[in-house]
N, C-alpha and C positions, 0 to 999 in steps of 0.2 A: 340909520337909527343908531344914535351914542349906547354905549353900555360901558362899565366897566373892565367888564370879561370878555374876552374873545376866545371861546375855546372851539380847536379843530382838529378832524382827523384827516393829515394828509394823505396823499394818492400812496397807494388803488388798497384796499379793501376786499367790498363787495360792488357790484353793480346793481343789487335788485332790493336795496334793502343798508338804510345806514349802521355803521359800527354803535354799538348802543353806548358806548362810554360817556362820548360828549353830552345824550340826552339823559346819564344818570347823572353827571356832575350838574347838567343846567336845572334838575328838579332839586336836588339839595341846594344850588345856591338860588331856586325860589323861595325854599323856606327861610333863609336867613337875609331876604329883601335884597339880594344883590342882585344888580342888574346885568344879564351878562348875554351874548349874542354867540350864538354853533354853526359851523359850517363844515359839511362832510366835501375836501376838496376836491376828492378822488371823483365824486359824480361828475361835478361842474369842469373837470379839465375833461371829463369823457366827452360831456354834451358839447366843449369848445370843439373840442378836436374830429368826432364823429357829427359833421353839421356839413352842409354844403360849402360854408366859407369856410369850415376848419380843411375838411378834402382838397379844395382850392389850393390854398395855401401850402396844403401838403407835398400835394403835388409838385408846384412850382419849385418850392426846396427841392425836392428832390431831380426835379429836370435843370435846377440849375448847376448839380454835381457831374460836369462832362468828364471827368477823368473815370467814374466810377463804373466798374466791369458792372452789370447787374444779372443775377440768374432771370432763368428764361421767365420763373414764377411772377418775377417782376417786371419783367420786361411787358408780361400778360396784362398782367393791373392797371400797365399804362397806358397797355394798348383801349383797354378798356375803360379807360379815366372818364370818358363823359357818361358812361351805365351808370358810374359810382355817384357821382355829381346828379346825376338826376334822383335816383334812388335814395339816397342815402337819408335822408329829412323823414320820406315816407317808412322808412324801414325805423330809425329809431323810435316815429311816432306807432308803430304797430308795438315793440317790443313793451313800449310804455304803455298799454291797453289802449290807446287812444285811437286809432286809424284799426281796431280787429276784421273788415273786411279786406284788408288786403293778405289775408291769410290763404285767401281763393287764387289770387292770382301769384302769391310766391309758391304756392305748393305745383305750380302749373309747367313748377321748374322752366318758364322759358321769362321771365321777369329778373332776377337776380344775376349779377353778373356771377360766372366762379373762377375761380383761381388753385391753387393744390389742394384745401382743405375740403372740398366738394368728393375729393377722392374717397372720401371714408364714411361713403353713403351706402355701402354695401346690406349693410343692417337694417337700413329704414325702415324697412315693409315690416319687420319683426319688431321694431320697437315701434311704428308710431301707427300699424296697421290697424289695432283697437285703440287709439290714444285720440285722435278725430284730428282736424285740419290744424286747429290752432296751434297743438304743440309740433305738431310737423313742421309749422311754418317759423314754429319759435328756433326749432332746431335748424333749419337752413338758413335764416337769418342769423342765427350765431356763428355759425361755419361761416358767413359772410363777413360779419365783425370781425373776423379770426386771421381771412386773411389780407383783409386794412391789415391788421395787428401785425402779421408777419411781415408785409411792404415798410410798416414802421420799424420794425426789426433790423433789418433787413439796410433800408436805405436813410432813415433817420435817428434813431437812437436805439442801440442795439440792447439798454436796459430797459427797456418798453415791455409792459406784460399789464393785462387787465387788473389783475387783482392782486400785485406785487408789481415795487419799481422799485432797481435796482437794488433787486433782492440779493444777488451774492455779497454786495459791500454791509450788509447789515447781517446773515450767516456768519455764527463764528468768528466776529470779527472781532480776535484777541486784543489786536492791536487797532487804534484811532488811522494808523499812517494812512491804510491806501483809502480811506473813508476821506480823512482831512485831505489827502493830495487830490481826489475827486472833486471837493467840493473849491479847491482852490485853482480848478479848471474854469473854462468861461461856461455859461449856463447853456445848457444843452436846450432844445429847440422845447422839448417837452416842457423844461422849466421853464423857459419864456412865457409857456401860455399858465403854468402855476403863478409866476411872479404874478401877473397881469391883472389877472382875478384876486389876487392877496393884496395885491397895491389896492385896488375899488376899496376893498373890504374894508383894511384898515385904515382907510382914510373917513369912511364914514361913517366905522363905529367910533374912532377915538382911542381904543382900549388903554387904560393902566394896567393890566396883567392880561399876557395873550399864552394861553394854556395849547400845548400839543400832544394829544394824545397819540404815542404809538404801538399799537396792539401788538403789531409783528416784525419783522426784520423785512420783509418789505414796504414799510413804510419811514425807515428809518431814513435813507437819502434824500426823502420828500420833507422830511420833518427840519431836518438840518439845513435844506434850502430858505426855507418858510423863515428858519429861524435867523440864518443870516443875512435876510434880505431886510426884516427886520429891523437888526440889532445895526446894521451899516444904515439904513435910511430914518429910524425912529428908535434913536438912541434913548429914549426916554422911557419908551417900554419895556417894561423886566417882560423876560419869557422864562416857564416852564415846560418842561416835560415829565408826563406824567405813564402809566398805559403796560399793557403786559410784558411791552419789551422793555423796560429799565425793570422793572418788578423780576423779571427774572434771572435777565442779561447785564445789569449794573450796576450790582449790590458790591461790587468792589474795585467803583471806579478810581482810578489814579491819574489818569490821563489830563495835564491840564488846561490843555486845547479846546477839550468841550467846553470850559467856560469860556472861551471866545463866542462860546453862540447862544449858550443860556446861561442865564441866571440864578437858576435854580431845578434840582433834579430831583419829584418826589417818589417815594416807594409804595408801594401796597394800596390799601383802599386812600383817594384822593380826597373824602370830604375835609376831614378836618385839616391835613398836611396845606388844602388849596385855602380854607379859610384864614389861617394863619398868616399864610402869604402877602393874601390881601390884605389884611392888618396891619403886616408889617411895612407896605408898599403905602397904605393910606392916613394911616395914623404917625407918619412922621417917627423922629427919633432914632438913638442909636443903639437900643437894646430890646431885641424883642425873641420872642421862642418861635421853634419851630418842632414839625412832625414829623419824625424820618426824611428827613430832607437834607441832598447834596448841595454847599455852595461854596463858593470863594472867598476866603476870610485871611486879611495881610496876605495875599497872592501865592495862599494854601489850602487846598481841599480839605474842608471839612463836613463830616456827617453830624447835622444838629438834631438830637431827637430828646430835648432838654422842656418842652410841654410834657404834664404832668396828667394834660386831660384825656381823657380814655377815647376812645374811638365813638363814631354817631353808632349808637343801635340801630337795625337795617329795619325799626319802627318808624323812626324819624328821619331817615335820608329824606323821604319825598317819593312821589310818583315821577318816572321818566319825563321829560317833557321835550316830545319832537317837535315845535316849533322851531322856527326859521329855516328846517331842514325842505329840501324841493322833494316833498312826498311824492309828488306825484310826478316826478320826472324821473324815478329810479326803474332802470327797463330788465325783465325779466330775462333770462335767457336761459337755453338746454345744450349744453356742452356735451354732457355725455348720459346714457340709458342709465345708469346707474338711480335707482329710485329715491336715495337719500341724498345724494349729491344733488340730483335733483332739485329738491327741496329745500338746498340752503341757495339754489342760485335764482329760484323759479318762484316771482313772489313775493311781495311784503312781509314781512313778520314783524308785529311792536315786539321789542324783549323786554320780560323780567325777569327775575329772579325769583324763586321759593324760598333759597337757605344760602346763607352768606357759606364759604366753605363747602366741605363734604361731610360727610357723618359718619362714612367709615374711615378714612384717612389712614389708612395702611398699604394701599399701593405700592411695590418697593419701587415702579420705575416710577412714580407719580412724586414729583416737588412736594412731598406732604411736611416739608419741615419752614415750608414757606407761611405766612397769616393768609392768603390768599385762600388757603387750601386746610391749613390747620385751623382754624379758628371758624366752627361751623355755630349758627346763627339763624336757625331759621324765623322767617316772615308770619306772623300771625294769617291762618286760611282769608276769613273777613277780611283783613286788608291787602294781603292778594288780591283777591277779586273786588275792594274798592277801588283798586289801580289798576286792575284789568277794565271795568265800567269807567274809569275818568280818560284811560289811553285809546277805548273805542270812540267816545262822546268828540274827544280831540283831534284824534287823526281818520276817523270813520271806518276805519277799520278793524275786525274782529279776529285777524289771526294772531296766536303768539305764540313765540319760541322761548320757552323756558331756559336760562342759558347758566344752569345748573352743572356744579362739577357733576353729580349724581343727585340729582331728584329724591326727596324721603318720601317712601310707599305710606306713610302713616297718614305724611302733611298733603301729597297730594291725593290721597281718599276723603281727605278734607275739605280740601281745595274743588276737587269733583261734585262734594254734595252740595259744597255753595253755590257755585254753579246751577243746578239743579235747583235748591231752592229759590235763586235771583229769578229763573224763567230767563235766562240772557242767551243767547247766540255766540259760540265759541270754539273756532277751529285752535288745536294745540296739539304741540309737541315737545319733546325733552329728552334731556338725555338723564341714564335710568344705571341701579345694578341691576345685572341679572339674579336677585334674590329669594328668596320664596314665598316672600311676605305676597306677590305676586301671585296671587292665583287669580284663578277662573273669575270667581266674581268680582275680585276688586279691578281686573281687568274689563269687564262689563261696565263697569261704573266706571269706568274713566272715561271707554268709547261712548257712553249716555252722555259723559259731560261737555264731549268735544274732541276729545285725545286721538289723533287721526297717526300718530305713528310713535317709537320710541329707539335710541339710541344703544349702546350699552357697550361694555367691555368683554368680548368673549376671551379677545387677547390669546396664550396660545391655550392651544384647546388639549390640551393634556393634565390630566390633576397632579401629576409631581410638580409642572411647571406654576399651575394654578395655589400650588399651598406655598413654594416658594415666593413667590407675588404678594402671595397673603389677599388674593383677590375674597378668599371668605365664599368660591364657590366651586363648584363641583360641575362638570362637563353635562352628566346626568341630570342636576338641578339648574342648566342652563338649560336644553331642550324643554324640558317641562314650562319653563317660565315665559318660553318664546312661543309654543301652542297655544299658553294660554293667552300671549299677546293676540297671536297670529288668528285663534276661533272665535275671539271679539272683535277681528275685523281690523286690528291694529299693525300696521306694516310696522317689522321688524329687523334693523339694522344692525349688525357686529360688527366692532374694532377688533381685527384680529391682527395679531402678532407673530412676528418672527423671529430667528436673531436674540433669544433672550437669553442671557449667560449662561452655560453650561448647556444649551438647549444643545441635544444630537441631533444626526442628521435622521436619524429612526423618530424621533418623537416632531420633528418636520413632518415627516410624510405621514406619520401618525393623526395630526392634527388635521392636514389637510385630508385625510382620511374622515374626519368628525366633519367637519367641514359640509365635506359629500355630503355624508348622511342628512346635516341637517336641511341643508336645501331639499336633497331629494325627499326628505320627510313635507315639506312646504310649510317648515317652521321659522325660515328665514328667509327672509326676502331679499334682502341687500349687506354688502359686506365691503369690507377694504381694508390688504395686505399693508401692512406698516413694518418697516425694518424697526428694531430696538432701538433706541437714543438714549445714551448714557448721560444722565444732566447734571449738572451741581450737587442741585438741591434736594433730588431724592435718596433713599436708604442707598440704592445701589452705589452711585455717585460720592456716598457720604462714607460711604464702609466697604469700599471696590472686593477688599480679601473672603468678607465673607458668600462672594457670587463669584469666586474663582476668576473674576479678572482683572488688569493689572492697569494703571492709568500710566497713558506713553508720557506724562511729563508732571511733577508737581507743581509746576509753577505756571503762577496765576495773571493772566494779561492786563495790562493796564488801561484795558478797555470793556467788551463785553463777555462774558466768563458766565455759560451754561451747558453747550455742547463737551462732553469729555473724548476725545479720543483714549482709545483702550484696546486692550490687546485678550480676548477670551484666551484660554488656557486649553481650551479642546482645540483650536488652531482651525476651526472651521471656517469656510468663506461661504458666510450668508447670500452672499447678495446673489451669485448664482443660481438661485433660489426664488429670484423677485419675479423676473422672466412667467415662469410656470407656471407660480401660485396666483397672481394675475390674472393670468391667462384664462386657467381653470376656474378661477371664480368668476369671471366674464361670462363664463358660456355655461355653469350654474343659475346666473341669475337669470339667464336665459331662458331656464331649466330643461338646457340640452344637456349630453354628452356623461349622464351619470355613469352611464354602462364604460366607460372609456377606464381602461386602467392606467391609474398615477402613475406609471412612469411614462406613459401617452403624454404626459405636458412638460417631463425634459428630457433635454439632448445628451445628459450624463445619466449614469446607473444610479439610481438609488432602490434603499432596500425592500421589501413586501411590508406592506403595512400589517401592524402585529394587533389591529383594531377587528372584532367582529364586525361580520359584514352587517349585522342587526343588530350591534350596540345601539344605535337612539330608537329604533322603534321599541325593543325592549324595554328601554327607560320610559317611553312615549305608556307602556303598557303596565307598567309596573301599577299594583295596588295602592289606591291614594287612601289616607286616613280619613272618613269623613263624620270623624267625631266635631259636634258643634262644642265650644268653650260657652261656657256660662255668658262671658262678658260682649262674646262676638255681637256686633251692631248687625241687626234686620232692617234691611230696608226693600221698599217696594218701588221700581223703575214704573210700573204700568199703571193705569188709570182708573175709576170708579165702575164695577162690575155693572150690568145691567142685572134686577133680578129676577127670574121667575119658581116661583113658588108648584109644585104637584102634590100629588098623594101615591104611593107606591103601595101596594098590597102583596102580600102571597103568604098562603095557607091559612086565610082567615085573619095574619096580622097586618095592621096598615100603618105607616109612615109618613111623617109630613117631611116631602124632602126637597129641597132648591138646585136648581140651577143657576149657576153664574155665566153670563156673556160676557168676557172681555176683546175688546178687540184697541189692537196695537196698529201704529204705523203702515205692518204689510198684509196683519192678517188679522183674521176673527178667533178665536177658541171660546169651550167652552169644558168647565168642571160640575162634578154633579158633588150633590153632602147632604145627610142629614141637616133640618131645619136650624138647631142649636148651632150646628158648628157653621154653617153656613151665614148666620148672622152673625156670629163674631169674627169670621173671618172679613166676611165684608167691613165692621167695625174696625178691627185690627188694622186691614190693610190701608182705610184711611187714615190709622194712627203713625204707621209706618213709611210712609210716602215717600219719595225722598226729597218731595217738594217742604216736608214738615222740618221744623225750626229745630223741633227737640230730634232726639232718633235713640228707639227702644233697642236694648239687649235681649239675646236670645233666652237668659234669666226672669228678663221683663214679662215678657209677652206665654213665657210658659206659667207666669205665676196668672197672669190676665185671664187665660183659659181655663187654669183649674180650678179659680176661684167658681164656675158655674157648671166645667164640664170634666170629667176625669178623662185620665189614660192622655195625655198631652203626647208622647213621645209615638203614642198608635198614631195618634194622629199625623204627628211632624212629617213621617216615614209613611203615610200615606198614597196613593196615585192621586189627590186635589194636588196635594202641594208639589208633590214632585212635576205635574205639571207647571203648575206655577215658577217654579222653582226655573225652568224650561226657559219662559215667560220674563223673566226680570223678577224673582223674590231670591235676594241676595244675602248671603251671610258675610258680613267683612269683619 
């Protein structure tokens, strides 16, 4: 199929689920009638390579290396070579949900061949003991993937990794040299099978512009392959590259080797930068504009961002469009217990977006000086979920990951009621602040809408550390926001931190002290230890003197320039550190080993934690304000009461009084009222639905009662409603 555009994410990624960039550029250049074809190439070299003719072939390479010493691990694999060759077809077609009865016979452990990474089964019974057969068997057939991966390691290309390739040459890599000296090596055996598949491809689209998106720095060696196989065989095609790694990594490229492989290098959001492109590639001529965009001009680097037109509003980009991607060949897999990791490996997700940017944008270690990040934009609710219905109808699937710097509490309580009002089916998750806007019930209303888990920055868990961050939260008002995730049923994830400038070694152990508690409270489910990274383009990075640390060099590479090496001023050595905290949150998530005292997870002294042992439950218990605002929205999760009508008597007076039947998904209840208020409650609560279009203020519906009935606040503060209340009658 001809197109004009050929845009791709090269290898490796994800396995279970494509990079969504290609499918947000391929729905904006639907709206502007360009014809353009995507291809995710990190699957399609998985599926060459893990296939019974890819193993074949593996193998033989590697038996034809007679000089090569091999460990015993491999020696194992080989001995094993026809297990793998039989199995291997079968196994990727289970990962892909295609073949899910063979779940019974790899759990039987005598099906699967193993090799070293079978060693680290010790845990199973605890993680997959209530999880049932299938993800057991997802898990042992990954440990199987794992150690192919290691044999590949090992005896064919020692930059081989699932989800990164040849990630160190795209890390920090100041300089173009050992990147350019790599790629002027002969193609490494992995490449042969990228060329192979990029030859078919671009021979059948045609392309005028072949777009490469590279998210991360391990995709960088893959992208530069693609690109110069290209630009050597089909001189005629201009290439770009577009994607998180030049957006953050090549804002002050000099190097002029890279234009041996493209032709053009865009910045920040790609609609308009890639429209232009095309314009200038199609419409001829020798002067034309560009959008933040690197190129070669009299055989000198130049930055053209000389268009005057303002960026697409993220009204009119488009809806994603996963066409031409092999949906249905992306294979799930369970690497590690960890419940949010999990879930970025385990599983489809269509992405979108909420809000272009963040909405707080004061992170000091956060790029917030970047457009990416500064320049926040949110999505109309309505067309959220008209793009959420156009990407189910398209790819038939109903889950999605919002892939939000921080999700806005306002827009997705929005987001949640349309939801609710469409009547649609929708699994979702996001990443979130820990903020307060976050209560009880608007966490209710998001698990009603679909919201099965949420992310967040707890980062380090001390509030000196927290007001220097300018994170905007407080240790106290994170427990609180995580219960209320966690008693709506919503699994809750923290990014925690370490390693942050001027951080002691007391406010360490401090942290991992809160830590404790929060698990042990059961307000946190999932977490993951991150050393600091001093980057360009955040405050820290931008103003090193005012966070007390010192940058080892000012001078800027003439290549990728985001990582800062730096020297803290307290002279502490973090990383010692990484080991424990690890460790100890390993066997929290577990939720072993509370009782254990911190310095139980290291092998050096460190101090007594100076944290109450009941700091979060106390927070957990603290007095909440539950004054209603005038403006607060009422809305009703539950359905039409059934009614029964009585008479109540005593000492000669009698009452006409109602009963209400409500019954919900698990259960039945019921509320007793006087006749009056029982009819307008039943009124009311059809007014407030959350299936209804409009949706009443707490102002509203007190003026609605007392137009017929006094005392509205006896009432509110009553045992009906506070039942109700129980029940799904929500104030947001």
């Amino acid at each position: 199929m001809q197109s004009e555009l050929f845009v791709i994410t090269p290898p490796f990624t994800q396995l279970n689920t494509p990079y969504p960039a290609t499918a947000y550029i391929k729905g904006f250049l639907n709206t502007k009638s360009i014809s353009s074809t995507q291809a995710d190439l990190g699957i399609e070299v998985i599926l060459a390579l893990f296939s019974k003719k890819g193993l074949t072939d593996l193998f033989n390479e590697a038996e034809l290396n007679e000089t090569a010493t091999f460990s015993f691990n491999v020696q194992r694999i080989l001995a094993l070579k026809e297990e793998y060759l039989k199995t291997i077809d079968a196994v990727i077609a289970f990962l892909q949900g295609k073949n899910p009865t063979l779940a019974l016979q790899i759990c039987q452990e005598d099906y699967l061949p193993e090799a070293s990474r079978f060693s680290q089964l010790e845990e199973l019974d605890w993680a997959f003991g209530a999880m049932g057969t299938q993800d057991k068997a997802k898990h042992l057939a990954t440990l199987y993937l794992e150690d192919i991966s290691d044999f590949i390691v090992e005896c064919i290309d020692p930059n081989f990794g699932f989800s990164r390739y040849a990630e160190r040459l795209g890390r920090s890599a100041n300089s173009f040299d050992e990147l350019y000296e790599a790629l002027n090596q002969i193609p490494t055996y992995i490449d042969h099978i990228l060329i192979d598949i990029l030859k078919d491809r671009i021979e059948a689209i045609q392309p005028k512009l072949f777009l490469i998106s590279v998210p991360f720095p391990g995709n960088l060696y893959a992208a530069f392959r693609c690109a110069q196989f290209v630009k050597q065989n089909y001189p005629h095609i201009k290439i770009s590259m577009g994607g998180g790694f030049p957006n953050t990594e090549l804002r002050s490229l000099s190097d002029k080797r890279v234009f041996e492989f493209f032709d053009y290098i865009t910045l920040d959001d790609g609609e308009l930068p890639i429209e232009l492109l095309y314009n200038a590639i199609t419409k001829g001529g020798d002067f034309h504009l560009y959008k933040r965009t690197f190129l070669l001009e009299n055989g000198e680097i130049a930055y053209r961002n000389d268009a005057l037109r303002s960026d697409y509003k993220q009204a009119d980009v488009g809806t994603p469009d996963y066409s031409d991607l092999l949906l249905d060949s992306y294979i799930s897999v369970i690497e590690i217990v960890n419940p949010m990791h999990r879930m970025w490996s385990d599983g489809r997700w269509n992405k979108l977006t909420m809000a272009h940017g963040c909405y707080w944008g004061k992170c000091t270690f956060c790029d917030i000086s970047l457009d990416y990040i500064k320049i926040y934009e949110p999505v109309a609710a309505k067309q959220i979920v008209d793009r959420i219905e156009e990407l189910i109808a398209k790819t038939g699937q109903n889950g999605f990951h919002f892939v939000d710097e921080a999700a806005p509490p306002a827009l997705m309580r929005e987001v949640a009621l349309e939801i609710l009002r469409r009547k649609i089916s929708v699994t979702w998750w996001t990443n979130i602040r820990f903020e307060k806007s976050f209560t009880g019930d608007l966490c209710l209303l998001l698990k009603a809408s679909g919201c099965i888990a949420v992310s967040g920055g707890l980062e380090v868990a001390s509030d000196r550390l927290l007001k220097l961050i300018d994170k905007g939260v407080t240790v106290e008002q994170v427990a609180k926001v995580t219960r209320n995730f966690t008693e709506a049923g919503i699994m809750v994830h923290a990014y925690l931190m370490y390693g942050y400038p001027t951080q002691t070694i007391q406010e360490t152990v401090d942290s991992l002290e809160m830590v404790r508690q929060l698990f042990q409270a059961g307000v946190l489910q999932s977490g993951f230890w991150h050393q600091f990274a001093m980057t360009a383009h955040s405050p820290v990075g931008l103003y090193p003197e005012k966070f007390g640390v010192i940058k080892e060099t000012e001078e800027i590479g003439t290549f990728a320039n985001n990582d800062i090496n730096y020297t803290d001023k307290t002279g502490i050595d973090h990383n010692k550190f990484s080991y424990g905290l690890k460790k100890s949150l390993f066997n929290f998530m577990h939720g072993i080993c509370f009782d254990y005292k911190l310095q139980d997870w290291f092998d050096f002294k460190i101090p007594r934690t100076t944290i109450a042992p009941n700091f979060i439950d106390t927070a957990l218990n603290s007095n909440e304000n539950f004054n209603v605002k005038p403006t607060a929205k009422i809305v009703w999760l539950g359905g039409k009461p059934s009614v029964e009508a009585f008479t109540k008597s005593k000492k000669g007076k009698t009452w006409q009084m109602m009963n209400l039947h409500f019954h919900n998904k698990r259960e039945t209840f019921s509320i007793q009222t006087n006749k009056a208020e029982g009819e307008w409650l039943v009124s009311i609560l059809d007014k407030i639905s959350a299936t209804n279009e409009k949706t009443l203020t707490f102002q509203e519906i007190k003026a609605d009662f007392e137009a017929n009935i006094e005392h509205f606040e006896l009432f509110w503060y009553s045992k009906p409603i506070h039942t109700l209340r129980e029940f799904g009658l929500l104030v947001l």
